[in-house]
Structures are given as structure tokens and as C-alpha cells.
VEXVEXRO-152097 format. One record per atom (N, C-alpha, C, CB): residue in three letters; x, z, y. Coordinates in steps of 0.2 Angstrom, whole numbers, padded with zeros to 4 digits, always signed. Glycine has a CB too. Layout:
N
ALAXZY ...
//
This chain:
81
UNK-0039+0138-0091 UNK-0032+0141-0090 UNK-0028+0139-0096 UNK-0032+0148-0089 UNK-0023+0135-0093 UNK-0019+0133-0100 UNK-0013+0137-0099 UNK-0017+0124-0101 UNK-0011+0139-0105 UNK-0003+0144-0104 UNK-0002+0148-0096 UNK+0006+0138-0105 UNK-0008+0152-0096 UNK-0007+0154-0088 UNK-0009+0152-0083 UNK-0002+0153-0086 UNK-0009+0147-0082 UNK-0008+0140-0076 UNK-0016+0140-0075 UNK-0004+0131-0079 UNK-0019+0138-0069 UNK-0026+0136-0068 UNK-0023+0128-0067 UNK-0032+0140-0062 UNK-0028+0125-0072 UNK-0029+0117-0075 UNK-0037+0113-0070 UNK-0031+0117-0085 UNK-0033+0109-0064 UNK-0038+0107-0060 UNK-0040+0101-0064 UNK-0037+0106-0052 UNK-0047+0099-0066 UNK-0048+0093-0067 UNK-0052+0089-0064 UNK-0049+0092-0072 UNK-0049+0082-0064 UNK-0048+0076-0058 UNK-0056+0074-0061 UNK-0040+0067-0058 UNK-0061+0074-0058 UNK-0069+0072-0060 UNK-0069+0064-0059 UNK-0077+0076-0054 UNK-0069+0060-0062 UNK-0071+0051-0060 UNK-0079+0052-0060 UNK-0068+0043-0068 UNK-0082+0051-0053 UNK-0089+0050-0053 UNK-0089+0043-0048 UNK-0093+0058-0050 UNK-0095+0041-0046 UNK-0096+0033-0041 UNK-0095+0036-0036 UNK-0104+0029-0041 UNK-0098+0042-0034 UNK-0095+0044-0026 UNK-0089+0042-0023 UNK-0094+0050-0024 UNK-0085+0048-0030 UNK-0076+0047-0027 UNK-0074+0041-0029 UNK-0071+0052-0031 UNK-0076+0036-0033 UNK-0072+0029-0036 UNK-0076+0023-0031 UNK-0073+0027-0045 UNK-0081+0025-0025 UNK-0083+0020-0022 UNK-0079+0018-0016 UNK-0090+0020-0021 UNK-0076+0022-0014 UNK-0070+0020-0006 UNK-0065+0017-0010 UNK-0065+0027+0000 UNK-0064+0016-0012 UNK-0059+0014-0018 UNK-0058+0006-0018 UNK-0063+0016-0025 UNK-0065+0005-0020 UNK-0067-0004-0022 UNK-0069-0005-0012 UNK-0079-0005-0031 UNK-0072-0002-0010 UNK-0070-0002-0002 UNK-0066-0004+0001 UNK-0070+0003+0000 UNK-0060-0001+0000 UNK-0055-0002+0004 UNK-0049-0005+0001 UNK-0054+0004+0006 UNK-0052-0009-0005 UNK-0049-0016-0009 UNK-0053-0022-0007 UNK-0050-0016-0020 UNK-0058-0021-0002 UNK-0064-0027+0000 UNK-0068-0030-0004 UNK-0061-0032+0003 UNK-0068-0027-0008 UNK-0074-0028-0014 UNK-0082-0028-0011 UNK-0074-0021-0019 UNK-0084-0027-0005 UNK-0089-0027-0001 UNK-0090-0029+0004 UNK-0090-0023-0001 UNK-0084-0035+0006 UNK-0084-0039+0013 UNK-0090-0044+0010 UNK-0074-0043+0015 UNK-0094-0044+0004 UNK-0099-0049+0004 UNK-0105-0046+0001 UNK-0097-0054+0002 UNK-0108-0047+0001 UNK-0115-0045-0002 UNK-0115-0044-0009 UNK-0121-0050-0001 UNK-0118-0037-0011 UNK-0116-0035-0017 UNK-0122-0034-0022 UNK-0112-0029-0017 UNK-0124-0031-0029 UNK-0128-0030-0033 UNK-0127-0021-0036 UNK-0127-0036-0037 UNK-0132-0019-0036 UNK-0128-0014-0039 UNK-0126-0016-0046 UNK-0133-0007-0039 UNK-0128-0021-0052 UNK-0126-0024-0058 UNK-0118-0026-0056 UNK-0133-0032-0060 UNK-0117-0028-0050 UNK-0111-0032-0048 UNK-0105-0025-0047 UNK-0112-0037-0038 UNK-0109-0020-0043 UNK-0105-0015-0041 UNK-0103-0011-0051 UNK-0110-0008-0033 UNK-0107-0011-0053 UNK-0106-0007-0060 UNK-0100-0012-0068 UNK-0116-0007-0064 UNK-0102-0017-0065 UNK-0098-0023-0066 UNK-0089-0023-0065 UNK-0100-0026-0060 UNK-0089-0020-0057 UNK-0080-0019-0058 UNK-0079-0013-0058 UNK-0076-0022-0051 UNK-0083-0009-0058 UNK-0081+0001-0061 UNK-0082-0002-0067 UNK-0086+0009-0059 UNK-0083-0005-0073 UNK-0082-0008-0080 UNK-0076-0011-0080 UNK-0088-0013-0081 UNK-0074-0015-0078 UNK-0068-0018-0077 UNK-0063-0013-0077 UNK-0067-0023-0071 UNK-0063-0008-0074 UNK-0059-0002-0070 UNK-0060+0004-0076 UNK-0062+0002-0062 UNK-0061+0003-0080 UNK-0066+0007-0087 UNK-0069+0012-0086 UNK-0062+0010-0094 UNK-0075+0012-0078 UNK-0079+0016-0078 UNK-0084+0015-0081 UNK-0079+0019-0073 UNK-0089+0019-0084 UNK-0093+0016-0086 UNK-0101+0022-0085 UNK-0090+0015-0094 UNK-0102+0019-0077 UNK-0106+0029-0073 UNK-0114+0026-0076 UNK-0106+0030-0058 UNK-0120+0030-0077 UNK-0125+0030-0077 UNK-0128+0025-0070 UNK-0126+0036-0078 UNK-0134+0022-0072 UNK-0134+0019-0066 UNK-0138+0020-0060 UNK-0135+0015-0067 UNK-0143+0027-0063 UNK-0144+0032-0058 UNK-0140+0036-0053 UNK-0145+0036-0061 UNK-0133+0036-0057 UNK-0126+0040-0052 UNK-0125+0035-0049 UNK-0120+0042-0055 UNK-0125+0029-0051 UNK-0122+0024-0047 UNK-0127+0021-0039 UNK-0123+0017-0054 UNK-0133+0021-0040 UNK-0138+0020-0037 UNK-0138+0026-0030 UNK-0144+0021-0042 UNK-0137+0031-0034 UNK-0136+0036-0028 UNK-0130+0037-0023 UNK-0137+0042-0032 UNK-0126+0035-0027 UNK-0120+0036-0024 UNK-0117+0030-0018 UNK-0116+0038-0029 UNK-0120+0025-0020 UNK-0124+0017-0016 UNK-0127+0022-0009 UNK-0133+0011-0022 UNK-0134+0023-0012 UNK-0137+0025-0003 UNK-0135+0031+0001 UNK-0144+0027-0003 UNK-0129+0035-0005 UNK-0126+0041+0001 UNK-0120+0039+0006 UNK-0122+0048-0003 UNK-0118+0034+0002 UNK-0111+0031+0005 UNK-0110+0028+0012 UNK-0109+0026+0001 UNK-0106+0034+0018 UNK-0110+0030+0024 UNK-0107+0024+0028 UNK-0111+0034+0028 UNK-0101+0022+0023 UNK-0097+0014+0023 UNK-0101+0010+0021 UNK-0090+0013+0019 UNK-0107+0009+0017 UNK-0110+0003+0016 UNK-0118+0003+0018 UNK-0108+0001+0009 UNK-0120-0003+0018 UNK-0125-0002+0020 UNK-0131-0008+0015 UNK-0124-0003+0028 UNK-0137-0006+0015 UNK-0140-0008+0010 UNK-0147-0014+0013 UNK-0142-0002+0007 UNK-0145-0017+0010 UNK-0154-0023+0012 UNK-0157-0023+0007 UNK-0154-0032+0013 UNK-0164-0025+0007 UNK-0168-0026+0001 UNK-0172-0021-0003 UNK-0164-0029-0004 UNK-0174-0023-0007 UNK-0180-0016-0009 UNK-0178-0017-0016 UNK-0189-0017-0007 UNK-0180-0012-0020 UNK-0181-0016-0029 UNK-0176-0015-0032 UNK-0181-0024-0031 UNK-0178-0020-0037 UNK-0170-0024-0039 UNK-0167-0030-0036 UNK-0170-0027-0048 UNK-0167-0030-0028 UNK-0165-0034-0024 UNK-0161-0033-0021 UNK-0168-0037-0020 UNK-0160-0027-0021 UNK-0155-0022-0017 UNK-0151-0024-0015 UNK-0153-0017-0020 UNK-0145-0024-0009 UNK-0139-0025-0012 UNK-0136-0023-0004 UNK-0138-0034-0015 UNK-0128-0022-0006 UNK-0125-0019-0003 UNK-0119-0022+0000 UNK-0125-0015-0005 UNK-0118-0021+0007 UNK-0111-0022+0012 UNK-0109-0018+0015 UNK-0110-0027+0016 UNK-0102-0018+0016 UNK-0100-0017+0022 UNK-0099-0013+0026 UNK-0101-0018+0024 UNK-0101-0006+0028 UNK-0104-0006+0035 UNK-0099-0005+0042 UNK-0108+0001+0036 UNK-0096-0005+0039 UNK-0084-0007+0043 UNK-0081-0007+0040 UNK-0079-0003+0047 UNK-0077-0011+0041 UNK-0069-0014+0039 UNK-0067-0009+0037 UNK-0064-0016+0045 UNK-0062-0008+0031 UNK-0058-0002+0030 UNK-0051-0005+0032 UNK-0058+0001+0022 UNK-0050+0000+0037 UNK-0041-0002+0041 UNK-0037+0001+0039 UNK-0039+0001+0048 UNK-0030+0000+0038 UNK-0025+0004+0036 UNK-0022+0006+0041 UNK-0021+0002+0032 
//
């Protein structure tokens, strides 16, 4: 509470910042999770890459191939405006 007021604050995690790079088409091609951590770096996130990883296989706009560190991710529809 600041001067009264309740103070919401905005959380930057990979969940909420991944529709994001989604729906800029950052995943119209085959990705890396090193590639996806890459442009949340550029964006100055800088998530663990556990958070990162996790929030990759919850996400149910993309979809994943590979096993390992082969991993990698696209797509799973178009984001429309």
C-alpha cells in the first residue's frame, strides 16, 4: 500500500512475455529454447531457464519436437488480429 492506494505490480515472467514474441511471429519457424531466451535478452528479460523451459511446454500456442537439448519449438496457429 502506498499513500493509501493498493499498488498492483505488473510480474514479467516467460508465461506472460511468451504471446508476446507469438504474436510478433517469432515462432513462424523452428525455435531453440537458447533462441527463445535470446530475444527475451534482447527485450532485457533475463528468466531462469527452468522458467523458461516450463513455460515452453505449458504454452498451448506452440508446439514442441525433439527430446534433450534438441528441443525446439513452433507454432501451433497463426496469431490473427
Amino acid at each position: 500500500m502506498v499513500n493509501g492506494k493498493i499498488v498492483k505490480r505488473l510480474t514479467k515472467t516467460p508465461t506472460t512475455e511468451l504471446p508476446a514474441l507469438w504474436q510478433g511471429g517469432f515462432f513462424t519457424e523452428w525455435r531453440s529454447a537458447a533462441e527463445v531466451a535470446e530475444e527475451f535478452a534482447k527485450n532485457g528479460y533475463h528468466f531462469r531457464a527452468s522458467a523458461l523451459s516450463k513455460a515452453l511446454a505449458r504454452a498451448p500456442f506452440i508446439t514442441p519436437k525433439g527430446s534433450g537439448k534438441g528441443l525446439r519449438y513452433i507454432q501451433t496457429y497463426p496469431f490473427e488480429k
